[in-house]
C-alpha positions, 0 to 999 in steps of 0.5 A: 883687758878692756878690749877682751871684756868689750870684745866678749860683750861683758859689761864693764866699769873700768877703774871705778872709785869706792868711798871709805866710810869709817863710824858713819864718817867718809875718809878722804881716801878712796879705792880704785879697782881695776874693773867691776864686770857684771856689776858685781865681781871686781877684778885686779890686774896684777903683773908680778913674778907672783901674787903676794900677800899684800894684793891678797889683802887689797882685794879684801878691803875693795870687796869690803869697801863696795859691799860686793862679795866676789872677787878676782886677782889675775896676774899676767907676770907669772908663766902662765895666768895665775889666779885667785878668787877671794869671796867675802 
């Protein structure tokens, strides 16, 4: 995925860290995504038989953790690419 971002010149982060904040308070737990591309969408690899509910729901609380509003779940495990887009 990185060589196909850097290849397409779309600018990247690659597995970046969001701080979980709770009641004006930072949790010692952090979320990493796969990728953030345009500065504003996140993006999750997947490679499962099939997209569950529980990656559904990741992606929900990386959009809310980052404030950012779209986002993708992209899975390479299936036939074909399968995916998703989640707006918050």
């Amino acid at each position: 995925m990185s060589y196909e971002l850097k290849q397409n010149n779309i600018p990247f982060e690659k597995e970046k860290k969001f701080e979980i904040k709770y009641k004006n308070i930072i949790l010692p737990h952090y979320y990493f995504s796969d990728f953030i591309v345009f500065d504003k969408i996140i993006v999750e690899i997947k490679a499962q038989e099939s997209i569950a509910d529980t990656h559904y729901k990741q992606l929900i609380n990386y959009l809310a953790a980052s404030k950012m509003k779209v986002g993708l779940l992209v899975n390479f495990g299936e036939e074909s690419l399968k995916f998703k887009r989640v707006i918050l």
